[in-house]
C-alpha positions in Angstrom: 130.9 152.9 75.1 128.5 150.1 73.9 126.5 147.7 76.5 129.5 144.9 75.4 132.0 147.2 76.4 130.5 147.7 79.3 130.4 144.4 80.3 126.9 143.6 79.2 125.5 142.0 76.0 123.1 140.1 74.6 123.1 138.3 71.0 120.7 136.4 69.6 122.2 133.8 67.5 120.2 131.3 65.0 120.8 128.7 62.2 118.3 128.1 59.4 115.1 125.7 61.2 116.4 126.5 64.7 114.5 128.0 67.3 116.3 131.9 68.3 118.6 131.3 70.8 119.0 134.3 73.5 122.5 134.5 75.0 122.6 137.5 77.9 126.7 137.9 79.5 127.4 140.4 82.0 130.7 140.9 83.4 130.2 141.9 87.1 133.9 143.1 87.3 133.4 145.6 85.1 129.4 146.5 85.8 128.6 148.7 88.5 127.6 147.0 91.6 123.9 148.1 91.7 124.0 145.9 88.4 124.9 142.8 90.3 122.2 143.8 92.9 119.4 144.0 90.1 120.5 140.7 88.9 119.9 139.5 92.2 116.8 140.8 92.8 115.6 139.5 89.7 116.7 136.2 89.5 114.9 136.1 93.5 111.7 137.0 91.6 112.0 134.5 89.1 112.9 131.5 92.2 109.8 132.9 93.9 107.6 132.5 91.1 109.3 129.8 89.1 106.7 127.3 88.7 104.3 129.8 87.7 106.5 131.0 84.8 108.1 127.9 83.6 104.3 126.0 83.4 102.3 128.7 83.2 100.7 130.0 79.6 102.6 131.8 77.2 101.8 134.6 74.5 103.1 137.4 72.8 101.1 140.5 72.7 100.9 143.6 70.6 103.0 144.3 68.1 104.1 140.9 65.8 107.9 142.7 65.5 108.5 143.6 69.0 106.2 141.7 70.6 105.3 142.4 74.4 105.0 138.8 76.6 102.4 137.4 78.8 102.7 134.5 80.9 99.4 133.2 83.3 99.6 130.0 85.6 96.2 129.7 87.5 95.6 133.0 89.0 98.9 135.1 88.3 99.5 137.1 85.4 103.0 138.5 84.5 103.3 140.5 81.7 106.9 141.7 80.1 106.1 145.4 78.3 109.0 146.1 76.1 107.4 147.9 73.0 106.8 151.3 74.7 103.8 151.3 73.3 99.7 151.6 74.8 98.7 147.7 74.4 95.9 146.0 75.2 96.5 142.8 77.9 94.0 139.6 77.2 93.9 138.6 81.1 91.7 134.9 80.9 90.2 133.8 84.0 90.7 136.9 85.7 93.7 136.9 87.8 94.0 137.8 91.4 97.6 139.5 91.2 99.3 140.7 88.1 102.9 141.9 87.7 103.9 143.9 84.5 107.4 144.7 84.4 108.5 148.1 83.2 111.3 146.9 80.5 110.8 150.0 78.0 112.6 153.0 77.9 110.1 155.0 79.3 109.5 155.2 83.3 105.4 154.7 82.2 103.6 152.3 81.4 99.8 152.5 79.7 98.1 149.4 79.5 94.5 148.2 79.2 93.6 144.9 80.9 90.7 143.2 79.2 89.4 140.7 81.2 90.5 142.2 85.0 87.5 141.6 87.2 86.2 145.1 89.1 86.9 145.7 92.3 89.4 146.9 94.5 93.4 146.3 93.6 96.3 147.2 96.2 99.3 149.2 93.4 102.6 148.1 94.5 105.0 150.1 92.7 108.3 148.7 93.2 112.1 149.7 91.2 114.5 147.9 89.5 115.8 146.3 92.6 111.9 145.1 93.2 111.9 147.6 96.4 108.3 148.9 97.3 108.7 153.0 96.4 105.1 153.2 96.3 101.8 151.4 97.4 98.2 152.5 96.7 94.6 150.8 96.6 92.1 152.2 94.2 88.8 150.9 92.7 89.0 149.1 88.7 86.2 148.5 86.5 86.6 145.0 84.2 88.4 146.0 81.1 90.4 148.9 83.2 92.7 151.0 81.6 96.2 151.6 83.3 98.4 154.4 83.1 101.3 154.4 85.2 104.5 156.2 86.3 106.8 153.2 87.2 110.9 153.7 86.6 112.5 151.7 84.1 113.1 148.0 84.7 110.8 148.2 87.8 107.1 146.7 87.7 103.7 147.3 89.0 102.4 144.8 90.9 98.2 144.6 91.6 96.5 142.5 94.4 93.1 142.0 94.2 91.8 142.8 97.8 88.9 143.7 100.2 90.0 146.9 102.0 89.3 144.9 105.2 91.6 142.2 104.1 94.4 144.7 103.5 97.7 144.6 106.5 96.8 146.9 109.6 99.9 149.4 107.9 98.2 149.9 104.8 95.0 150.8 106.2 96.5 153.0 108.3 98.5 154.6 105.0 95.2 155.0 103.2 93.6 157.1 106.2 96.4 159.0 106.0 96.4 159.8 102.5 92.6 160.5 102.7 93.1 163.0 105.6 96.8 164.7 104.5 97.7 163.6 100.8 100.8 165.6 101.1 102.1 162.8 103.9 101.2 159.7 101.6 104.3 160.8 99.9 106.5 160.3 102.4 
């Protein structure tokens, strides 16, 4: 069954010296419900950073036929990965959190971002429905290479932080994990 048959389709439709015009239907009747709850979810993230992605500076990245996206409004970065593929991410002004959202087929993602400043980032892994599944902190140089598991149409979301800074919980979680890395799992 195709994705229109489904209930979900997107077409891109454009007319000689037109900009590409992107036209995304989903018919929740049809969809399963967690469909309509990933919508949600979504469309939540978008509300809570609007301003940041409607004003903020826009590129594509990578590959000039599938291009990855990168959006960065003061000091926020949100990258879209599509292509699959290892890319390098041009960070300017080296932002203090940065979301890259898992929308390849694979459930990793392998970036390097040039222009991260060192120091110590909190990992927030979340999943499609932007849920936390996993949270860790660990030490970056500038420049640092990335390679994460991360399920498909989730993100990874990194907060530059202090480990005093960090919530009373997740300092807690982090002397666990030093102590018994088997319960850091759970």
């Amino acid at each position: 069954m195709s994705a229109c048959e489904a209930g979900s389709c997107s077409k891109f439709a454009r007319k000689a010296g037109t900009p590409v015009k992107i036209v995304v239907a989903t018919n929740f009747e049809q969809a399963p419900a967690s469909q309509a709850d990933i919508v949600k979810a979504w469309l939540a993230f978008y509300k809570n950073n609007q301003r940041d992605l409607t004003e903020g500076m826009f590129q594509p990245i990578g590959d000039f036929v599938l291009p990855d996206q990168e959006i960065q409004f003061r000091n926020h970065a949100y990258v879209y990965l599509r292509s699959g593929m290892p890319i390098d991410v041009p960070l300017s002004g080296q932002p203090q959190v940065v979301y890259l959202a898992n929308c390849t087929e694979s459930d990793s993602v392998s970036v390097r971002l040039l222009g991260l400043e060192a120091g110590s980032y909190q990992i927030e892994i979340l999943d499609p429905y932007l849920k936390t599944i996993f949270t860790n902190l660990e030490d970056f140089e500038s420049d640092a290479k990335l390679s994460q598991e991360v399920p498909q149409g989730g993100m990874i979301k990194l907060v530059k932080t202090e480990p005093d800074s960090l919530p009373l919980d997740n300092r807690v979680w982090l002397l666990q994990s030093f102590v018994d890395p088997a319960a850091a799992q759970d």
